[in-house]
C-alpha positions as CSV (number, residue, x, y, z in Angstrom):
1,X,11.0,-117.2,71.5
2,X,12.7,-114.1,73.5
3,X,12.7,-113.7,77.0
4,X,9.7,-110.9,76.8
5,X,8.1,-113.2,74.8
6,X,8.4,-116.2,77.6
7,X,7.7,-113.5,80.7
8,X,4.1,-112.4,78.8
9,X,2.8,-116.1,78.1
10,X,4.1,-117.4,81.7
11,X,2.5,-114.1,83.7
12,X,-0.9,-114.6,81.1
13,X,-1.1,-118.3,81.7
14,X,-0.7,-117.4,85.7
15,X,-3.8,-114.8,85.5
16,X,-5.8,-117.3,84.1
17,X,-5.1,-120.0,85.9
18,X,-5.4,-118.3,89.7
19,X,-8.6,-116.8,88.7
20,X,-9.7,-120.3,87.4
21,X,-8.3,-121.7,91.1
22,X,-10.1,-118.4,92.6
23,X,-13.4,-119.4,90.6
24,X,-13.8,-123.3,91.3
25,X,-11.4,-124.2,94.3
26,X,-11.2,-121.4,96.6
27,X,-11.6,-117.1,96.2
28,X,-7.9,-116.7,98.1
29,X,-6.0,-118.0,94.5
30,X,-7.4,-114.4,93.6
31,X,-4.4,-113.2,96.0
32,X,-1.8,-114.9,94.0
33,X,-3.4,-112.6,90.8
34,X,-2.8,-109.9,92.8
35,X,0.7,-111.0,93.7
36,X,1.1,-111.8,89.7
37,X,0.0,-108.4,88.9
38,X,1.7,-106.4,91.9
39,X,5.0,-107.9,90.3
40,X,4.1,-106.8,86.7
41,X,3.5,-103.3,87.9
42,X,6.8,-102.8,90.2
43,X,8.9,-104.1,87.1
44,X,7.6,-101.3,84.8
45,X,9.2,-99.0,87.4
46,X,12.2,-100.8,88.6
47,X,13.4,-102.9,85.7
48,X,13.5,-106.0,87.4
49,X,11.4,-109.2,87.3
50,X,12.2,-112.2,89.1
51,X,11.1,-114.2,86.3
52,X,13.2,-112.7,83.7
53,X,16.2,-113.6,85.7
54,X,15.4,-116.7,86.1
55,X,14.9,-117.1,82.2
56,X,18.4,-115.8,81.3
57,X,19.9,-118.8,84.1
58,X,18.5,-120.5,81.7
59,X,19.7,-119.6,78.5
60,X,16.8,-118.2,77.0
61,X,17.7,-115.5,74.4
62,X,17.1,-111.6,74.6
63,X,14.8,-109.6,72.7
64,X,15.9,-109.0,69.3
65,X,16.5,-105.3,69.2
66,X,18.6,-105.6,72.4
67,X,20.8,-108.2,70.3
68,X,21.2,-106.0,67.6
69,X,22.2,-103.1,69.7
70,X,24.9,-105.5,71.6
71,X,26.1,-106.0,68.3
72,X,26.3,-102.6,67.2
């Protein structure tokens, strides 16, 4: 798996499980869906997830086309 790969299934499995905390627990694990979403939206403009830096610390490997183009 690539890094986008990891960032969509760790942000998805986040949405569902706040609003699954939100539903049964307690309504304010609805702010951490808004945080989870607030943090997809800046990244489409700035470029930058926390997430995805964290992921390359660890050694997880980069899309494919931007492997190619590195090689190119």
């Amino acid at each position: 798996m690539t890094i986008h790969q990891y960032l969509r299934m760790v942000a998805g499995a986040f949405v569902m499980l706040s609003l699954a905390l939100g539903y049964y627990v307690d309504p304010r694990w609805f702010l951490f869906t808004g945080f989870v979403g607030l943090n997809l939206f800046q990244s489409a403009f700035s470029d930058w997830c926390p997430l995805i830096t964290i992921l390359q610390k660890l050694g997880i490997r980069e899309c494919r086309h931007q492997e190619r183009k590195a090689i190119q």
